[in-house]
MMTF fields as JSON, N, C-alpha, C and O atoms, coordinates in Angstrom:
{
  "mmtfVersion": "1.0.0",
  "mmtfProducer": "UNKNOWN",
  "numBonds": 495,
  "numAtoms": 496,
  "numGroups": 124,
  "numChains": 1,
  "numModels": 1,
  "chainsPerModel": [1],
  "groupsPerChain": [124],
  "chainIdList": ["A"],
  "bondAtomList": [4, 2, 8, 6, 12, 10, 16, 14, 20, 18, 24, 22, 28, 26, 32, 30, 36, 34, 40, 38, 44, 42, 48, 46, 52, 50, 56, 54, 60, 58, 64, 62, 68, 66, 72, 70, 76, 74, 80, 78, 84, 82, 88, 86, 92, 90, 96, 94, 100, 98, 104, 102, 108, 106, 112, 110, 116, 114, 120, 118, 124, 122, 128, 126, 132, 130, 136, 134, 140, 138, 144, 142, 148, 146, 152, 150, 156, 154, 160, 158, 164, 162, 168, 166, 172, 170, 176, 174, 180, 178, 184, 182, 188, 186, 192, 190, 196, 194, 200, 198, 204, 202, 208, 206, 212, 210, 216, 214, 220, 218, 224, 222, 228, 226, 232, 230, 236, 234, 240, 238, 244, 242, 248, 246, 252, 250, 256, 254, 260, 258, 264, 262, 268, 266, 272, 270, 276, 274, 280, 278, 284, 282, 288, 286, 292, 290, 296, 294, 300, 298, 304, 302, 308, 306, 312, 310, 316, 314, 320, 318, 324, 322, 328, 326, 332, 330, 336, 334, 340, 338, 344, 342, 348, 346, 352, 350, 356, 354, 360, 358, 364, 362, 368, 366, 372, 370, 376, 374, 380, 378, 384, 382, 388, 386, 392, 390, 396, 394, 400, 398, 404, 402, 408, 406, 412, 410, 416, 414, 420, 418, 424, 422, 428, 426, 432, 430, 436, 434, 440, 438, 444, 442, 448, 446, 452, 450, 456, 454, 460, 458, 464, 462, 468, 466, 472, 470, 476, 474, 480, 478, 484, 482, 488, 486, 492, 490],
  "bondOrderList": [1, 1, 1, 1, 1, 1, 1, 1, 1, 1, 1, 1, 1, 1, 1, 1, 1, 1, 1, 1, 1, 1, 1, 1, 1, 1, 1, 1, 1, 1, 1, 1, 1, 1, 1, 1, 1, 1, 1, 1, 1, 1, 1, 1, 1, 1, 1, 1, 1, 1, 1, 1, 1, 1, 1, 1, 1, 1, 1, 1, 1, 1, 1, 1, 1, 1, 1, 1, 1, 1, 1, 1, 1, 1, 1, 1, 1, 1, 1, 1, 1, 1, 1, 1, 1, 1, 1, 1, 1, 1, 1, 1, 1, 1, 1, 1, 1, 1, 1, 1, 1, 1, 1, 1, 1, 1, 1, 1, 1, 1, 1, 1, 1, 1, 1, 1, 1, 1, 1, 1, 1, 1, 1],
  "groupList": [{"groupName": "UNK", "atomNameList": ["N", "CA", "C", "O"], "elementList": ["N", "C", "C", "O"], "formalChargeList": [0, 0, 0, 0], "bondAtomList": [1, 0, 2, 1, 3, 2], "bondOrderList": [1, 1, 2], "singleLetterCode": "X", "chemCompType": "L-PEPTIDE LINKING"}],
  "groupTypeList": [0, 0, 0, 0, 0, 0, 0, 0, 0, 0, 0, 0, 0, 0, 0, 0, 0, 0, 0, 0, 0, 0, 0, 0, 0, 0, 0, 0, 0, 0, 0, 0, 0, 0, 0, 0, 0, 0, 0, 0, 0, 0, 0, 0, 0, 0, 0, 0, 0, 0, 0, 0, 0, 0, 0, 0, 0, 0, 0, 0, 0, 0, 0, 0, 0, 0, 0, 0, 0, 0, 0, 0, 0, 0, 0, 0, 0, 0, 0, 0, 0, 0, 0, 0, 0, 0, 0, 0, 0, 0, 0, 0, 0, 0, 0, 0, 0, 0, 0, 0, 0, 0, 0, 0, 0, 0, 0, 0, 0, 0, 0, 0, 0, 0, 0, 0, 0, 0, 0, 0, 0, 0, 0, 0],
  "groupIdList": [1, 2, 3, 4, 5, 6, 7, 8, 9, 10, 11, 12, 13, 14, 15, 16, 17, 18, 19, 20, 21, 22, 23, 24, 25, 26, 27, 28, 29, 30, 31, 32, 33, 34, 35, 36, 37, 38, 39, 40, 41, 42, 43, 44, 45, 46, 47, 48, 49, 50, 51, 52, 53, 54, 55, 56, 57, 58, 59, 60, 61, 62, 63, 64, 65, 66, 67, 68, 69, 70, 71, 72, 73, 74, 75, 76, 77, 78, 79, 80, 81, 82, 83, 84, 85, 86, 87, 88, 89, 90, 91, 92, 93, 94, 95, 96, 97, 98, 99, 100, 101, 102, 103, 104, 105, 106, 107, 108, 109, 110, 111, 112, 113, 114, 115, 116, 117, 118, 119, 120, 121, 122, 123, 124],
  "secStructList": [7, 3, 3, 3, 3, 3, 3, 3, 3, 3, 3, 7, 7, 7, 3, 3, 7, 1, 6, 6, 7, 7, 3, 3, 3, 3, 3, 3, 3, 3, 1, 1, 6, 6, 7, 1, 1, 7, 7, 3, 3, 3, 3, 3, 3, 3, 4, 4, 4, 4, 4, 6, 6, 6, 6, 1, 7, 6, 6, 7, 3, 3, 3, 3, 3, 3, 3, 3, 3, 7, 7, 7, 7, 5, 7, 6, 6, 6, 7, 7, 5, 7, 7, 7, 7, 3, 3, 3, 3, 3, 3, 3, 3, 3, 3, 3, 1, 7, 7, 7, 7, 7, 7, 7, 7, 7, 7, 7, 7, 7, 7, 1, 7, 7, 1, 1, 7, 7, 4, 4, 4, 7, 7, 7],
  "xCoordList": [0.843, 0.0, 0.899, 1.814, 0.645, 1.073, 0.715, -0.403, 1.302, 0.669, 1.055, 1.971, 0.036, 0.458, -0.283, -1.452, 0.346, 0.147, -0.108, 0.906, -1.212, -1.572, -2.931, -3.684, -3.205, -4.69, -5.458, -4.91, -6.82, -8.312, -8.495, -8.671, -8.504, -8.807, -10.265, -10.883, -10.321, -11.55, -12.266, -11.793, -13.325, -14.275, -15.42, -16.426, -15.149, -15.888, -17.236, -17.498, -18.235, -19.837, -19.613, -18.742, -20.254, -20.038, -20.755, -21.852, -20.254, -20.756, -20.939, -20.197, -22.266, -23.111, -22.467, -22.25, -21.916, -21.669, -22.475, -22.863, -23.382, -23.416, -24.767, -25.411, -25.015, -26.422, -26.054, -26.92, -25.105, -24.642, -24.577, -23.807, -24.877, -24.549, -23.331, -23.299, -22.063, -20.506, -20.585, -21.504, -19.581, -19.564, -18.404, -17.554, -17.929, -16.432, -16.53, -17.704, -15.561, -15.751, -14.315, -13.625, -13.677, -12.657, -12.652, -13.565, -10.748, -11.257, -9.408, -8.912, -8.915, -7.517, -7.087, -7.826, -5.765, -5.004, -3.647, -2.91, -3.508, -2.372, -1.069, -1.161, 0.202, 1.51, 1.893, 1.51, 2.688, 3.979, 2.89, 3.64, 1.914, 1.28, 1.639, 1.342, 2.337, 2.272, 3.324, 3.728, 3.849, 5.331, 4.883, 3.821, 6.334, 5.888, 5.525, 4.876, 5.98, 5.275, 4.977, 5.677, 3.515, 2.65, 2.435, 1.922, 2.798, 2.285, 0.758, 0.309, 0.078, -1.402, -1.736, -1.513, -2.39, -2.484, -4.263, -4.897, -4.543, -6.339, -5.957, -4.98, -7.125, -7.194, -8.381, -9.21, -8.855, -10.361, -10.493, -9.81, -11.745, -12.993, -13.877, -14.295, -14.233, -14.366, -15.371, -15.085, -16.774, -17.612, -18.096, -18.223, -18.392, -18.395, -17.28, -17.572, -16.293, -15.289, -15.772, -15.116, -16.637, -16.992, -17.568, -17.559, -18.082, -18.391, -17.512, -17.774, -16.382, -14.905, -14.729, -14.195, -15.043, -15.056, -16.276, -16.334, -17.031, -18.46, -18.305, -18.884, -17.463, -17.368, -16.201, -15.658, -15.331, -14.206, -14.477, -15.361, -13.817, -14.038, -12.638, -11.422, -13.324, -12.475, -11.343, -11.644, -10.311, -8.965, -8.827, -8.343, -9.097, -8.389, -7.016, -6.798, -6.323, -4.985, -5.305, -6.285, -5.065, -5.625, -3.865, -2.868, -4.273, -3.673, -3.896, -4.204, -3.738, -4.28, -3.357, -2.128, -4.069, -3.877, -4.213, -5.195, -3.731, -3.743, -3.191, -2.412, -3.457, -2.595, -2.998, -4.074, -1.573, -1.776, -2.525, -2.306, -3.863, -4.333, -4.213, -4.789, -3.291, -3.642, -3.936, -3.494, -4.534, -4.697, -4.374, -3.721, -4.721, -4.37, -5.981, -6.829, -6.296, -7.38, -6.869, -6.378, -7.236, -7.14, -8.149, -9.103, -8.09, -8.86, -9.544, -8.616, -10.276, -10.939, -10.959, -10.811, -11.146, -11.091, -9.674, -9.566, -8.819, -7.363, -6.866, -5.744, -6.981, -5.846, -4.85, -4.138, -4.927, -4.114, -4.169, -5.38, -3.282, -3.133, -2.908, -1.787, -4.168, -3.742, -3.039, -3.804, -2.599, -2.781, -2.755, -1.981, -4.042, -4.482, -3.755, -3.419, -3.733, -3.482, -4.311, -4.639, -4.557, -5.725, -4.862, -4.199, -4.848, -4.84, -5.707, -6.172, -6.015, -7.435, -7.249, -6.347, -8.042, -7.845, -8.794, -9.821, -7.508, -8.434, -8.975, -9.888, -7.824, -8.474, -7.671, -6.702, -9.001, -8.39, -8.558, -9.42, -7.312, -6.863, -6.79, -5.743, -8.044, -7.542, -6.579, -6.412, -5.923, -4.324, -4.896, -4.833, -5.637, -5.971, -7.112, -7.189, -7.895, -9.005, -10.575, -10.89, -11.407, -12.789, -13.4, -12.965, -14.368, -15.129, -16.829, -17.259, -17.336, -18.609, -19.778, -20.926, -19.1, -19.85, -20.664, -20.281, -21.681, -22.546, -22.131, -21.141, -22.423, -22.044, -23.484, -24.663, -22.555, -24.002, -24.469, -23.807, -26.447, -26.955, -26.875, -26.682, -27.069, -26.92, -28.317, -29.338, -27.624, -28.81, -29.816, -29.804, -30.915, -32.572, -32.952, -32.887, -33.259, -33.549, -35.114, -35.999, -35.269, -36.651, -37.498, -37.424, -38.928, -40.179, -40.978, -41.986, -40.616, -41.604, -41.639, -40.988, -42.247, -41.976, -41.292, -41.573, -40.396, -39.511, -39.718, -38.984, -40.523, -41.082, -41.762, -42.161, -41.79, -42.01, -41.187, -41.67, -40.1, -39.058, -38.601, -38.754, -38.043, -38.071, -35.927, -35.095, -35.631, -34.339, -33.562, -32.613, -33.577, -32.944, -32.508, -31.36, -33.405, -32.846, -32.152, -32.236, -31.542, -30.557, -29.574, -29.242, -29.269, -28.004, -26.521, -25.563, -26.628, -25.537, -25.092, -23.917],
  "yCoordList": [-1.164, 0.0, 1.242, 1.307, 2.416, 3.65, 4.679, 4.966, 5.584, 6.89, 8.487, 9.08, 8.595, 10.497, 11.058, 10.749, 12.009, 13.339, 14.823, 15.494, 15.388, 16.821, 17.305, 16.596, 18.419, 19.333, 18.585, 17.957, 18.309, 17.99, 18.992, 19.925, 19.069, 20.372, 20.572, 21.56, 19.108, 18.338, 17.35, 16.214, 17.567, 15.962, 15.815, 16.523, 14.821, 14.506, 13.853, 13.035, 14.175, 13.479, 11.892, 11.563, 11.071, 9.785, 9.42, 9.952, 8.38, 8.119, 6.472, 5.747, 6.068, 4.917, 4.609, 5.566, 3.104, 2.6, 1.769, 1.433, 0.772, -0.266, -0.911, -0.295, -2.366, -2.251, -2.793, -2.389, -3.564, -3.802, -2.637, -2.76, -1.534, -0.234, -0.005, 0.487, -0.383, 0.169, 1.393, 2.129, 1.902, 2.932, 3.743, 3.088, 4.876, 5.295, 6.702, 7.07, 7.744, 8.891, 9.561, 8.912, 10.462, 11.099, 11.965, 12.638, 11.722, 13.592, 13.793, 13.012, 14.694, 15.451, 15.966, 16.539, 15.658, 15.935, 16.728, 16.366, 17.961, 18.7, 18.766, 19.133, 18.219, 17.802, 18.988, 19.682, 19.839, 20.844, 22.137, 23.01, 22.803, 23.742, 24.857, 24.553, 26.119, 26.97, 27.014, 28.018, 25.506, 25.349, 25.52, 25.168, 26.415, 26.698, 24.87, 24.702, 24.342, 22.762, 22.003, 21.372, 22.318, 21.077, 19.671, 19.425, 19.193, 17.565, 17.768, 18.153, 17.329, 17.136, 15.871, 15.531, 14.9, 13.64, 13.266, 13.407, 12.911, 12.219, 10.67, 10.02, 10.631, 9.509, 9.015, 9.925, 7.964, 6.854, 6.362, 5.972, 6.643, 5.938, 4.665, 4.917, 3.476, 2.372, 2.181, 2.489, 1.465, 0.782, 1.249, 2.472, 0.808, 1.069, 2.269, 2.835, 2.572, 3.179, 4.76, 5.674, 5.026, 6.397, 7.321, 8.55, 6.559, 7.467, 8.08, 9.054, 7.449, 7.765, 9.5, 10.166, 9.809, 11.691, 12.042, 13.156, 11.574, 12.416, 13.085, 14.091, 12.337, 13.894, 14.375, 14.355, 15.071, 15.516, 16.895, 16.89, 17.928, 19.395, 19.779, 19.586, 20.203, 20.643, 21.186, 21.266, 21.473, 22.302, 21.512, 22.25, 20.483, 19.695, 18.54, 18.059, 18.329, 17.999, 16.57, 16.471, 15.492, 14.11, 13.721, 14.308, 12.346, 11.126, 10.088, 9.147, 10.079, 9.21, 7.637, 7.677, 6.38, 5.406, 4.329, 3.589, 4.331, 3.624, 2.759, 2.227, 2.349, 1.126, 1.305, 1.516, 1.128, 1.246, 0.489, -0.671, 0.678, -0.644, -0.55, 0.286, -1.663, -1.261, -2.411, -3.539, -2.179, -2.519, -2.642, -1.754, -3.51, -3.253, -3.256, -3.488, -2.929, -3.258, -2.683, -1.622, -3.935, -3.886, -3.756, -4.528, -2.525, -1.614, -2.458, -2.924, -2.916, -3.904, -3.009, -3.676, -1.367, -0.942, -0.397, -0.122, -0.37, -0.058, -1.114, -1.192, -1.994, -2.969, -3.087, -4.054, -1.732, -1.256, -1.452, -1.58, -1.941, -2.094, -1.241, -0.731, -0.693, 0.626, 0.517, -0.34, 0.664, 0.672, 1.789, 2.736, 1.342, 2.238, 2.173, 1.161, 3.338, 3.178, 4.252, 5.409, 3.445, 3.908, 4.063, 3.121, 5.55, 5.166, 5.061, 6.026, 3.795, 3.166, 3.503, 2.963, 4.281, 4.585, 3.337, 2.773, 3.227, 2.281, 2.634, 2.129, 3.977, 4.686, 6.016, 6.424, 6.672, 8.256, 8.782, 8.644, 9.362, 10.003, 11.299, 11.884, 12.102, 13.672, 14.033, 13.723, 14.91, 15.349, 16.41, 16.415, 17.658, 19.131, 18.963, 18.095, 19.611, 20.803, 20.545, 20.404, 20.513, 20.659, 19.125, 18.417, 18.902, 17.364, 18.238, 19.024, 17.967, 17.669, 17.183, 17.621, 16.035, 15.166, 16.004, 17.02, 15.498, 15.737, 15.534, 14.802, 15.833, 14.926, 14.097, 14.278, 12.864, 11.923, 12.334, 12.828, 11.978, 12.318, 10.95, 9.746, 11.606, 10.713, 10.06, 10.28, 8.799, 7.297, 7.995, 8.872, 7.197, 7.806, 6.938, 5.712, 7.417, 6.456, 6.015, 6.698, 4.652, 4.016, 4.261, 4.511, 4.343, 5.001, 3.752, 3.808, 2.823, 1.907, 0.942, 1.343, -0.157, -0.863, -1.99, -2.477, -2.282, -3.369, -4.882, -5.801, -4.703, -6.576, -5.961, -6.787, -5.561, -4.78, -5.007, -5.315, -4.879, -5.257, -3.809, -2.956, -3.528, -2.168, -2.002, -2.642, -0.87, -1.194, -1.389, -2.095, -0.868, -0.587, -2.218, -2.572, -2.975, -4.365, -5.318, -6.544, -4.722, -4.892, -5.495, -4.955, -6.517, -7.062, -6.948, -7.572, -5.986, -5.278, -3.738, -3.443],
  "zCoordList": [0.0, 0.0, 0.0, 0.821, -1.045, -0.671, -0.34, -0.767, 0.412, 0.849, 0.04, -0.529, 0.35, -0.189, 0.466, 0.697, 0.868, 1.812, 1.455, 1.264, 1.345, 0.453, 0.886, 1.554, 0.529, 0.3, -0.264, -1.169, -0.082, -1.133, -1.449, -0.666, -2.503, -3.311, -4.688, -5.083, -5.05, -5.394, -5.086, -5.074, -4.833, -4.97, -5.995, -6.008, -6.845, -7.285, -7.31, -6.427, -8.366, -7.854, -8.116, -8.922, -7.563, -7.732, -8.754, -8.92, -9.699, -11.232, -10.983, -10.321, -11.781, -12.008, -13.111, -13.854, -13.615, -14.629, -14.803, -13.684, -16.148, -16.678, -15.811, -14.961, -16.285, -15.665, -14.278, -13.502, -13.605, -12.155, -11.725, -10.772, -11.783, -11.1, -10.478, -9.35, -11.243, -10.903, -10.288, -10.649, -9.161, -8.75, -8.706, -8.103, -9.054, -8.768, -8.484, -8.437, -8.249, -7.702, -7.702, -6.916, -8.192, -8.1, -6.918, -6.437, -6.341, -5.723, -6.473, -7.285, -6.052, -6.651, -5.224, -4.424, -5.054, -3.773, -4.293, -5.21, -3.428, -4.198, -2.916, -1.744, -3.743, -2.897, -2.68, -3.622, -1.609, -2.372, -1.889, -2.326, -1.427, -0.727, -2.373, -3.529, -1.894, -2.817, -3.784, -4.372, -3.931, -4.79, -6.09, -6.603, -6.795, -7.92, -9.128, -10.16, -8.643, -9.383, -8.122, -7.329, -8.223, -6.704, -7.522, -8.614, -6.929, -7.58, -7.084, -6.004, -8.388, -8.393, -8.797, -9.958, -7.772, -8.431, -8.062, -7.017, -8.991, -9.094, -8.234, -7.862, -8.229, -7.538, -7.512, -7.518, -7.486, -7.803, -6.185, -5.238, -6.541, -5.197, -5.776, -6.907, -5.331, -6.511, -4.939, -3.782, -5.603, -5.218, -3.66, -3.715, -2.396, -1.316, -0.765, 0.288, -1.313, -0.926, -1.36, -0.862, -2.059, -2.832, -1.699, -1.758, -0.634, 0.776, 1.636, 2.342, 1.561, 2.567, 2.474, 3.362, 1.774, 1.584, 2.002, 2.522, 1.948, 2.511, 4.018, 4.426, 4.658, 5.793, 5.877, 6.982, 4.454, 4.733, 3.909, 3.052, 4.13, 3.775, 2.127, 2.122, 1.275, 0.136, 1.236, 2.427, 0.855, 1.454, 3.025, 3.883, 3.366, 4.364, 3.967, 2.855, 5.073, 4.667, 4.582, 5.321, 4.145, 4.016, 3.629, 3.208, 4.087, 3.524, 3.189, 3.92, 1.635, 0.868, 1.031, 1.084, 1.095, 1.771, -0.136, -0.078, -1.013, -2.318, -2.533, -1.743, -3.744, -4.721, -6.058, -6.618, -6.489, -7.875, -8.4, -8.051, -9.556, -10.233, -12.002, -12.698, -12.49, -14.153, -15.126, -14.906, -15.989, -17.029, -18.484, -19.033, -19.027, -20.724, -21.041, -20.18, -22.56, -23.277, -24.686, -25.073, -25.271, -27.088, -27.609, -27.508, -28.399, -29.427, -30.088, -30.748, -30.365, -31.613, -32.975, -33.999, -33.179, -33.931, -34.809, -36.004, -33.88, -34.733, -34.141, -34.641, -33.384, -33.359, -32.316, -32.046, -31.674, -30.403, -29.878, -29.696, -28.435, -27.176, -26.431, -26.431, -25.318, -24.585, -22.927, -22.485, -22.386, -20.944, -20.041, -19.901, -19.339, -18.444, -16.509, -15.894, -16.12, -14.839, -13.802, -14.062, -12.468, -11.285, -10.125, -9.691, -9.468, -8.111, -7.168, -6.562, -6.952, -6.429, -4.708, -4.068, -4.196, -2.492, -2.055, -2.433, -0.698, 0.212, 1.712, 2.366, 2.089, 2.818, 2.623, 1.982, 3.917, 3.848, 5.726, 6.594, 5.642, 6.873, 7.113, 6.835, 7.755, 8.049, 9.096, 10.275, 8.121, 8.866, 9.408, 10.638, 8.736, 9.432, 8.705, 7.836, 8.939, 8.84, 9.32, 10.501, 8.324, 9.002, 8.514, 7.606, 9.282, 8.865, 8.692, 9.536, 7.807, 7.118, 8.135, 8.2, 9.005, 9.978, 10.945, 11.524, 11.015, 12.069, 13.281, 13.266, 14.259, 15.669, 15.944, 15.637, 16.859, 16.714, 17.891, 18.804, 17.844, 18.924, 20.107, 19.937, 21.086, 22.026, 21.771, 21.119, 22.958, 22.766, 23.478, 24.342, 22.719, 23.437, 24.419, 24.325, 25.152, 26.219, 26.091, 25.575, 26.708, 26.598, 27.06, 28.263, 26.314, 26.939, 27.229, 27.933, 26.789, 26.85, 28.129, 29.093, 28.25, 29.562, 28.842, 27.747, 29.633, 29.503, 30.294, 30.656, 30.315, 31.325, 32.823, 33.644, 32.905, 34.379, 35.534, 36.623, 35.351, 36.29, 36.542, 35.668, 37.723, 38.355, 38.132, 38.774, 36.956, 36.809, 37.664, 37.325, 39.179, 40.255, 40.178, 39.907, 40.407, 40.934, 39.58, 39.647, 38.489, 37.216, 38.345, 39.4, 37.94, 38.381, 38.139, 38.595, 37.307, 37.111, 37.047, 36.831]
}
């Protein structure tokens, strides 16, 4: 597994493929802050994994947690062999900034009757 360390600076909307309903989702993480050449690298969100950004804020510091994934595929129409390459995330780590997230509400407590047993005498 490799890491990279940078700004979210995009997220992408999550996209439906084909009739299994494939799922994938870009976001773009920028290396290097205000260097005059920031490494800017994309990166793929694949299937269940396309939520992992939903509570993270554009311009928070992340670390991207990937693996490379690639492919070939031959053209049927010219004959060509192309190959493609993914950096497929498997997770994501906020370094700084803001989260999206709600805070959860606390547990509700029970209105109802529970056997009629008086909690006091809970044995634990």
């Amino acid at each position: 597994m490799l890491e990279f360390t940078g700004t979210l600076t995009k997220i992408g909307n999550t996209e439906t493929f084909g009739s299994k309903g494939f799922q994938k989702r870009q976001i773009i993480v920028k290396e290097g802050g205000d260097s005059k050449w920031p490494n800017i690298v994309p990166f793929t969100l694949k299937k269940d994994r396309c939520s992992l950004v939903d509570g993270i804020s554009v311009n928070s510091k992340v670390k991207v947690h990937f693996v490379l994934e690639g492919r070939t595929w031959d053209d049927p129409k010219s004959g060509q062999t192309k190959h493609f390459c993914d950096n497929v995330v498997l997770k994501i780590d906020i370094l700084e900034g803001s989260s999206k997230a709600k805070p959860v509400p606390p547990p509700a407590t029970p209105t109802e009757d529970i056997g009629g047993e008086d909690i006091d005498d809970m044995p634990f």
